[in-house]
FIZALO-886870 format. One line per 2 residues: number of its first residue (from 1); their letters; for each residue x, z, y of N, C-alpha, C. Coordinates in Angstrom, 3 decimals. Atoms other than C-alpha are relative to their C-alpha. Layout:
residues N
NUM) A) X Z Y X Z Y X Z Y ~ ...
***
This chain:
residues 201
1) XX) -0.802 -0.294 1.202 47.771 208.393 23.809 -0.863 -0.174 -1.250 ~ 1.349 1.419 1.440 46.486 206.878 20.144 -0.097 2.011 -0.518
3) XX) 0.521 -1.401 1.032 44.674 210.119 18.178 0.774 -0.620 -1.464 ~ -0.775 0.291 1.673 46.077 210.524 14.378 -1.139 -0.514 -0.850
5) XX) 1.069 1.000 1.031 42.464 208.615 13.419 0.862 -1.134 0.593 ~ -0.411 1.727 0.012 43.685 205.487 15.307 1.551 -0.480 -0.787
7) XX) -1.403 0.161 0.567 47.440 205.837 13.777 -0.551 -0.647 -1.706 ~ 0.305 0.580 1.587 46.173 205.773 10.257 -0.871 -1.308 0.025
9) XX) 0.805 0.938 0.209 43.835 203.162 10.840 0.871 -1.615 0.279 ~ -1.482 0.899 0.013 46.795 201.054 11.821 0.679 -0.132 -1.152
11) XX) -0.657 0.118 1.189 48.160 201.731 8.473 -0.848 -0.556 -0.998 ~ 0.523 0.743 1.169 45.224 201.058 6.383 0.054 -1.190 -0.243
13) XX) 0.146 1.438 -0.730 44.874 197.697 8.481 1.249 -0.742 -1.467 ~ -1.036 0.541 0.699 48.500 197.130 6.699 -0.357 0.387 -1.495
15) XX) -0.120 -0.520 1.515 47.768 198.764 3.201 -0.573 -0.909 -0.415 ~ 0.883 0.867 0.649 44.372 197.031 2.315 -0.061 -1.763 0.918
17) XX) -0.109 1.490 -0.490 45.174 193.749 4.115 1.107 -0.400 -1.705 ~ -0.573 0.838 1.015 47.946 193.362 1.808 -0.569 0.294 -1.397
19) XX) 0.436 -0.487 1.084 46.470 195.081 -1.027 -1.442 -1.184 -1.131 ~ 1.024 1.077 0.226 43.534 192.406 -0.864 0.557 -1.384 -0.062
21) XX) -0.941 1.556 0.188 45.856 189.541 -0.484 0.420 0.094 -0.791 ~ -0.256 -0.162 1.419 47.765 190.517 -3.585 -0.786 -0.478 -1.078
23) XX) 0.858 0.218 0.750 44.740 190.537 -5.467 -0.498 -1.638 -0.527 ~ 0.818 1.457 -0.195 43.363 187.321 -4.151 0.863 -0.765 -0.514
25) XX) -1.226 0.935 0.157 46.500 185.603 -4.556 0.134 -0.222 -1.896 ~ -0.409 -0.237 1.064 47.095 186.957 -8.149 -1.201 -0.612 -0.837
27) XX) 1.386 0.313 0.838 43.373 186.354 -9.165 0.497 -1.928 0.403 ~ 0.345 0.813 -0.096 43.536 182.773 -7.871 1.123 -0.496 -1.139
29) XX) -1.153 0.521 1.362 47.237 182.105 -10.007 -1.047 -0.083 -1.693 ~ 0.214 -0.344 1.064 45.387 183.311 -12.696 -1.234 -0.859 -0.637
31) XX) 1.075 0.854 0.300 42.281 181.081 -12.894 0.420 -1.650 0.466 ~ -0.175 2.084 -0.625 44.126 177.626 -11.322 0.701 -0.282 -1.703
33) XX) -0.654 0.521 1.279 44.342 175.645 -14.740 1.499 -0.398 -0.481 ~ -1.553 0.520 0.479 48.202 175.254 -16.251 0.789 0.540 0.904
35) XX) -1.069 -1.111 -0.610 49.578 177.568 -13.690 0.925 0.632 -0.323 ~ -0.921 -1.403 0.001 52.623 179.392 -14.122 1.324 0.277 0.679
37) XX) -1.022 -0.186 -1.161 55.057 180.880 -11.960 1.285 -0.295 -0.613 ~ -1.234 0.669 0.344 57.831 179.831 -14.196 0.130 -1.183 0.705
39) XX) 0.058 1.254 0.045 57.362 176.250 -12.787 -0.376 -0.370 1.019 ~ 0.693 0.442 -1.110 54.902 176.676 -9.865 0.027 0.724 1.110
41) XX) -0.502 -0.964 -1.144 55.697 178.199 -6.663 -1.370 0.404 0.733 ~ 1.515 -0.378 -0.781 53.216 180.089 -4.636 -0.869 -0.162 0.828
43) XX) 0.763 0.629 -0.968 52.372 177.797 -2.073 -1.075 -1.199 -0.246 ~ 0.510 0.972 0.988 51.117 175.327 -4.888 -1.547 0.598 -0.005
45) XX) 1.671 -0.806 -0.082 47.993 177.917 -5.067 -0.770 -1.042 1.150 ~ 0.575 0.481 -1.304 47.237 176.081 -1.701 -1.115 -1.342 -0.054
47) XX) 1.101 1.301 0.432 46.215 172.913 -3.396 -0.910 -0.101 -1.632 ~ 0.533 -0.031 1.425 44.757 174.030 -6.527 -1.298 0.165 -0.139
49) XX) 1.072 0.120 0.022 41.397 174.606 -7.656 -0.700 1.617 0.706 ~ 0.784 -1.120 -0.536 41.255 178.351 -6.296 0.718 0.073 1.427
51) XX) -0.033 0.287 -1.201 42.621 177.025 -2.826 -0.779 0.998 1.187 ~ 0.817 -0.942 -0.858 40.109 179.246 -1.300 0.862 1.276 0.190
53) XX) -0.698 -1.373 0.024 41.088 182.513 -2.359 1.620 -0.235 0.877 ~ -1.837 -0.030 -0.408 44.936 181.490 -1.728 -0.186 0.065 1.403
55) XX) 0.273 0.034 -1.607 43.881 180.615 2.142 -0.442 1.309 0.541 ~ 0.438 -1.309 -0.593 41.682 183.927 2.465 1.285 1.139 -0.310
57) XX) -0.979 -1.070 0.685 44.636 185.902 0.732 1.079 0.066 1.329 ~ -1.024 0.293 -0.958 47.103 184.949 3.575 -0.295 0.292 1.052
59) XX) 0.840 -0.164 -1.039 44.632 184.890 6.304 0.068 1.668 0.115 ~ 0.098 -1.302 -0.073 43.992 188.180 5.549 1.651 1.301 0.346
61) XX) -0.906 -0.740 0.056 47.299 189.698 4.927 0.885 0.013 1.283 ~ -0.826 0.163 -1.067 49.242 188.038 8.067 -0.933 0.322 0.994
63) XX) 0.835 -0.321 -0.895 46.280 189.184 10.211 0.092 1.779 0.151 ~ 0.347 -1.203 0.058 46.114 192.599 9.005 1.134 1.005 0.147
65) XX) -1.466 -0.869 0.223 49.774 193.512 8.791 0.099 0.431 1.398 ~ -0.591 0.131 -0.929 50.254 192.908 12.226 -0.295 2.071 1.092
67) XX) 0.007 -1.227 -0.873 48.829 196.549 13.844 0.815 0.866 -1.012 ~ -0.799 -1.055 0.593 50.994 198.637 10.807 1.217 -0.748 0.761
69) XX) -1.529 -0.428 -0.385 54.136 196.973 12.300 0.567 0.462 1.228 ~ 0.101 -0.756 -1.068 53.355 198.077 15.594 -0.520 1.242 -0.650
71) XX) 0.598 -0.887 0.629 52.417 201.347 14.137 1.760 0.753 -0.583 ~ -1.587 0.053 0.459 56.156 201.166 12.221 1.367 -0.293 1.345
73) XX) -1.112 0.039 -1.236 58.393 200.155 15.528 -0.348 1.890 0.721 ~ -0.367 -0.911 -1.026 56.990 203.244 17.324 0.591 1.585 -0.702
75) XX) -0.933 -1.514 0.640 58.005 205.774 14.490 1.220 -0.057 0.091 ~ -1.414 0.037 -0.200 61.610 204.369 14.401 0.977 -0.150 0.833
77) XX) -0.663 0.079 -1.714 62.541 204.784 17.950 1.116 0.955 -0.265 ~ -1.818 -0.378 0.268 66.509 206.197 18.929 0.178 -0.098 -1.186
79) XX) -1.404 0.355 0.851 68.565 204.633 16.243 0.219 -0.858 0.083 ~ -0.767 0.872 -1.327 69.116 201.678 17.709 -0.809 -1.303 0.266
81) XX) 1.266 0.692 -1.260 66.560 200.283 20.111 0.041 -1.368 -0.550 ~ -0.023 1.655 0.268 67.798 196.458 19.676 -0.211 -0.010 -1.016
83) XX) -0.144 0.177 1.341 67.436 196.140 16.144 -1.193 0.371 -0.324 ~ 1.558 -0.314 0.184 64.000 198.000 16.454 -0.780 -1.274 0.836
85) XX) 0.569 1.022 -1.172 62.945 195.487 19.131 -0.237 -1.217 -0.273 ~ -0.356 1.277 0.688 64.080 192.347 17.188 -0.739 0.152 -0.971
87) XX) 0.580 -0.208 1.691 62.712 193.706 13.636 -1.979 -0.002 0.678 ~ 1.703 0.001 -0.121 58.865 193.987 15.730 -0.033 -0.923 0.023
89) XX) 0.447 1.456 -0.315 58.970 190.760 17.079 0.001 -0.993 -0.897 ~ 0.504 0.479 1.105 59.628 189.199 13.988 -1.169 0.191 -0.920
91) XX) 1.453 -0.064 1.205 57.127 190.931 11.823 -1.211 -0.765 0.709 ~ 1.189 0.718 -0.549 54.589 189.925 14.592 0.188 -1.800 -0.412
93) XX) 0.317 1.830 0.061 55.415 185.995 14.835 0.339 -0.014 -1.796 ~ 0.061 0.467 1.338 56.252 186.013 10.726 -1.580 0.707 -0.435
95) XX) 1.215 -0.080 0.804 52.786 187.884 9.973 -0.668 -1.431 0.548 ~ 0.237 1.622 -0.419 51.326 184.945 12.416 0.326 -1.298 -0.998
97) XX) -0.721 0.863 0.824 53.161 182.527 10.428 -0.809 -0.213 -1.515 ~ 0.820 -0.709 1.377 51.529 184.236 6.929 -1.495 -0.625 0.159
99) XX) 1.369 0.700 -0.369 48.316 183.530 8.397 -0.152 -1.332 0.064 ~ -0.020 1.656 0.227 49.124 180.161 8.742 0.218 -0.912 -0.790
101) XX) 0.004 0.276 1.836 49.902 179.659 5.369 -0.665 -0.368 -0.085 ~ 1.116 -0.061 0.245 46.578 180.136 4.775 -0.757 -1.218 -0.075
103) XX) 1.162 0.875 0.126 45.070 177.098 6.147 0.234 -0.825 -0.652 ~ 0.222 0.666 1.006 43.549 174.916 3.722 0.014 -1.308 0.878
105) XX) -0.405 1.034 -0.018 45.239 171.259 3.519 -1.137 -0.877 0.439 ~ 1.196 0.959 -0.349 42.829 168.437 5.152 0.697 -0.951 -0.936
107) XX) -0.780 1.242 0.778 43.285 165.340 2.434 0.092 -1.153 1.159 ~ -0.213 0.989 -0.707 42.996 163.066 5.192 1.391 -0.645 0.840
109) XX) -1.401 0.281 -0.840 46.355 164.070 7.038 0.497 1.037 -0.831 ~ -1.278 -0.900 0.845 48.111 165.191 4.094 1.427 -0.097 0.208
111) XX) -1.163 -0.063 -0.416 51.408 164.373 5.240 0.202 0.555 1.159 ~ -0.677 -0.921 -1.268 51.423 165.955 8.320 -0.482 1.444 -0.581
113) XX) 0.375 -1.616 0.900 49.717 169.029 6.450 1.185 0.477 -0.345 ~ -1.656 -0.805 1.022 52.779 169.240 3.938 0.829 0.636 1.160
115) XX) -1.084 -0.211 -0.635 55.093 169.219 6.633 0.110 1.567 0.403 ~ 0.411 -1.039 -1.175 53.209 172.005 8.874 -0.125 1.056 -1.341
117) XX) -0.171 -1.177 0.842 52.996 174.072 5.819 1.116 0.194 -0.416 ~ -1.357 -0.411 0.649 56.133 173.772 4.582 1.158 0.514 1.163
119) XX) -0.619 -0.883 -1.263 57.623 175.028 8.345 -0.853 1.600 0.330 ~ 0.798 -1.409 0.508 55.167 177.782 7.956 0.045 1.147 -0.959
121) XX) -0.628 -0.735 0.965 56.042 178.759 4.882 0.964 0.654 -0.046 ~ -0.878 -0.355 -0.272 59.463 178.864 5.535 0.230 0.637 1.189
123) XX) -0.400 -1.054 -1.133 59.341 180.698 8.451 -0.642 1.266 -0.025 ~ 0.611 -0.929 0.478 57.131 183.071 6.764 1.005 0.853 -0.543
125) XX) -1.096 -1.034 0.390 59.487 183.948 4.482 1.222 0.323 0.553 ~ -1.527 -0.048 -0.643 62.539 183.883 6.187 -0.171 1.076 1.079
127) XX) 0.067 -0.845 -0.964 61.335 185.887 8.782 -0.797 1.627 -0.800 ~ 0.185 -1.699 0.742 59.749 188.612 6.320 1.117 0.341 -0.217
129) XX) -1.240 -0.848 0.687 62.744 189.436 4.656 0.939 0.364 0.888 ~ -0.617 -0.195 -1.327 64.966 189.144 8.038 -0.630 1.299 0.486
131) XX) 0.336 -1.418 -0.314 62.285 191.953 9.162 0.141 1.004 -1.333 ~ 0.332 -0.813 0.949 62.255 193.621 6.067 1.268 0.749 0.026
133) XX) -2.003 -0.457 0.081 66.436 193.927 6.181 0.177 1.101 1.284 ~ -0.705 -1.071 -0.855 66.492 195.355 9.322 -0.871 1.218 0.579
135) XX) 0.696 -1.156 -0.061 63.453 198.040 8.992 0.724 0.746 -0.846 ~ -0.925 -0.390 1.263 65.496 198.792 5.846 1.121 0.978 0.678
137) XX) -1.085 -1.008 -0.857 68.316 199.428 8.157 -0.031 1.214 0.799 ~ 0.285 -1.091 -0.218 66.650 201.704 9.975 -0.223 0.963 -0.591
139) XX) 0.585 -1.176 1.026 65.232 203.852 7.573 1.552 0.375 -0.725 ~ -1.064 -0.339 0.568 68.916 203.904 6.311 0.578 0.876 0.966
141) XX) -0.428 -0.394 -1.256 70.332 204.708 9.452 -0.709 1.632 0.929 ~ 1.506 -1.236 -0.431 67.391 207.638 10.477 0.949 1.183 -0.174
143) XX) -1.258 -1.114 0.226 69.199 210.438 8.881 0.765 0.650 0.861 ~ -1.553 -0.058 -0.401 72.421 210.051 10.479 -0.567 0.102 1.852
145) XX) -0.105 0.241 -1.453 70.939 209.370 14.154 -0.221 1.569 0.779 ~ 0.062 -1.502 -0.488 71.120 212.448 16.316 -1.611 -0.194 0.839
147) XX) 1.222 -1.087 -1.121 68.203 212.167 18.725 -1.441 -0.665 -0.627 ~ 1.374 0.633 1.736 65.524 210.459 15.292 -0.676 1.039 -0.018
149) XX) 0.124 -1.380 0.096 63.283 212.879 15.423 -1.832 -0.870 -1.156 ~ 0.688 0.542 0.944 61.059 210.595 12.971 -0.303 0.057 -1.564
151) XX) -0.046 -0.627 1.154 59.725 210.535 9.419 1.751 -0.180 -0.820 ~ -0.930 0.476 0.916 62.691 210.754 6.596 0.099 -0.582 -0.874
153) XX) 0.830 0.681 1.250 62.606 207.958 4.238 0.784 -0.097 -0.631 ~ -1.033 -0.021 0.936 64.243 208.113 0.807 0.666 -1.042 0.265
155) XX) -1.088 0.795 -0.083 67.390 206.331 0.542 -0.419 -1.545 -0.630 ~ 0.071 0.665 1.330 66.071 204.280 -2.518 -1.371 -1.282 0.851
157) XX) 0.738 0.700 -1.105 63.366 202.470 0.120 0.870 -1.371 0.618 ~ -0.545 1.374 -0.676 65.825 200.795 2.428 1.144 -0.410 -1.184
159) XX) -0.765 0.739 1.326 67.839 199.842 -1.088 -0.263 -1.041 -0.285 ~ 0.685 0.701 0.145 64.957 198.156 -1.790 -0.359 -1.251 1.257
161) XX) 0.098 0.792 -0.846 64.566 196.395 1.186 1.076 -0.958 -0.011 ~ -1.663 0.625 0.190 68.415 195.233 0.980 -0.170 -1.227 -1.245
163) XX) 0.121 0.431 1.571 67.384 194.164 -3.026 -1.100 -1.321 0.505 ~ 0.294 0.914 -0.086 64.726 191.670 -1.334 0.419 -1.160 0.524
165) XX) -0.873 0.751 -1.127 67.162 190.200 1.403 0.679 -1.140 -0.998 ~ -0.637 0.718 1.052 69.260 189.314 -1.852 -0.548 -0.990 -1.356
167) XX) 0.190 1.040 0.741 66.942 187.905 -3.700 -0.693 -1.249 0.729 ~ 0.604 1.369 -1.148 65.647 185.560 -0.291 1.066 -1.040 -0.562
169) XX) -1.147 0.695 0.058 69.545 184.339 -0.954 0.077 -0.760 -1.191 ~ -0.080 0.697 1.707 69.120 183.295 -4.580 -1.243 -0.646 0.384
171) XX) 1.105 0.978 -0.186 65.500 181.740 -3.499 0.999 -1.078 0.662 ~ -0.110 1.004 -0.625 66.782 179.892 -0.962 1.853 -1.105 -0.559
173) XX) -0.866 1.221 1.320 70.039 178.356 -3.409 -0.347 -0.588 -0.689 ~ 0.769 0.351 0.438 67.909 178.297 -5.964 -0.963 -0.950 -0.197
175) XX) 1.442 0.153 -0.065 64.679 177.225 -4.800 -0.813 0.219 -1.343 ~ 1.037 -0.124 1.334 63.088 178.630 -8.218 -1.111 0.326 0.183
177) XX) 1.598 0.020 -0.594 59.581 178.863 -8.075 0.109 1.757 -0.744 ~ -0.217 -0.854 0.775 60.413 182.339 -10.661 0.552 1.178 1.356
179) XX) -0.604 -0.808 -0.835 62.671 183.384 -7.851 -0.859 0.206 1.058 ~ 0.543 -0.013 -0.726 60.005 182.977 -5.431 -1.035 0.982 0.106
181) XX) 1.007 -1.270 0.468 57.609 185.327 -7.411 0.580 1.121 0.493 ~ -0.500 -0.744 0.144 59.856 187.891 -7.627 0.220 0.167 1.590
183) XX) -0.094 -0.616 -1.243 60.446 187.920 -3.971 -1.093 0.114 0.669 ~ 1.775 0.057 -0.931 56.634 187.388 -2.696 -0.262 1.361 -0.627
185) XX) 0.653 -1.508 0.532 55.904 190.678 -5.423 0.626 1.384 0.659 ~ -0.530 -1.202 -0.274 58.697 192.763 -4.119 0.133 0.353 1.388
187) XX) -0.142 -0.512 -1.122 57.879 192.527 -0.703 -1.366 0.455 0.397 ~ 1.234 -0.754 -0.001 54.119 193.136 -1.198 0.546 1.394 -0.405
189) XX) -0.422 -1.340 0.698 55.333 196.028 -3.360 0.732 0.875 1.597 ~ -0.352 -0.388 -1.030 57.692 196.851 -0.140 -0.961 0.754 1.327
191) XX) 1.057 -0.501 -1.125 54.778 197.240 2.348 -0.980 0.812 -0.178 ~ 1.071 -1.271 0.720 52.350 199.231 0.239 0.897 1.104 -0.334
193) XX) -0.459 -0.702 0.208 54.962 201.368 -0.407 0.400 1.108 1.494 ~ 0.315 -0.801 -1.291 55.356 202.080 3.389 -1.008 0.538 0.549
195) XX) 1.284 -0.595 -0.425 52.168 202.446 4.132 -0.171 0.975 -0.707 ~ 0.431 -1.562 0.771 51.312 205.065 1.338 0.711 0.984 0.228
197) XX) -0.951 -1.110 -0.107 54.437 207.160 2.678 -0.816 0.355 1.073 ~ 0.650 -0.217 -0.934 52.816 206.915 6.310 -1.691 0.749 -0.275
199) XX) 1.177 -0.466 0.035 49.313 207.715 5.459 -0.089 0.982 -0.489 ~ -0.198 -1.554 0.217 50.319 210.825 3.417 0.656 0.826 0.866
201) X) -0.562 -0.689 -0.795 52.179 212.032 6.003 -0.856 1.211 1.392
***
């Protein structure tokens, strides 16, 4: 049985993984010349001049997430199993995915690069927000379940989770590189926000 050191350490894994990817990510936008997220989407970091950082930022984050969402399936057990079962297995193969972001483009086989990043990408995101919707659901759902005997998470949480689902839907009509920010920030924002509930707990 895990002690309440190895639990938290499962959470930090998730806090400062993403907490450092944020950074990296944000620092590298911020120093790649003529950057701006009005215009340039966030996978563009990939080929820019702070390419590095953007690769370690991803690396890191889809590596590190992966023991908080095991960590997150076993708090939200009875309220309804399938939906917990489905929402792990995604976070696992979409943090995977995240990580694979990461790697930095070879110029030699740049066309098969693009490709493999741009199925990466998109299955990155598509599969965060897919998990994100239906942890959301749980945490909505918790409350109400009779035999939940798990933490209680404000309402205003899985709202938020719902609020990123909807703006995946306007990315992916869209494709705005603006809209893309706004959903890469609010799902970092999303996961640091779980973790800091868990670790005070």
């Amino acid at each position: 049985m895990e002690t309440k050191t190895e639990q938290k350490m499962e959470i930090l894994f998730g806090f400062f993984g993403t907490l450092i990817a944020s950074i990296l990510i944000i620092l590298a936008a911020s120093i790649t010349p003529g950057y701006t997220p009005l215009e340039d989407t966030v996978s563009s970091l990939g080929y820019g001049t702070a390419k590095s950082l953007f690769s370690i930022g991803f690396v890191i984050a889809g590596s590190l997430s992966i023991p908080f969402y095991l960590y997150l399936q076993r708090e939200l057990i009875n309220i309804n199993e399938k939906i917990r079962k489905l929402a792990t297995g995604v976070s696992i193969f979409s943090s995977v995915s995240i990580a694979l972001v990461g790697i930095i483009p070879d110029e030699t086989y740049i066309d098969a690069f693009l490709a493999f990043h741009s199925f990466v990408a998109y299955i990155s995101f598509t599969g965060t927000c897919l998990y994100i919707g239906l942890y959301s659901f749980l945490m909505y759902k918790g409350p109400t379940a009779t035999s939940y005997a798990g933490p209680i998470f404000k309402r205003y949480l899985a709202y938020f989770g719902f609020f990123i689902d909807i703006c995946f839907i306007l990315l992916v009509i869209t494709v705005a590189p603006l809209i893309e920010w706004i959903v890469t920030i609010s799902i970092i924002i999303w996961i640091l926000k779980d973790c800091s509930i868990f670790i005070w707990l």
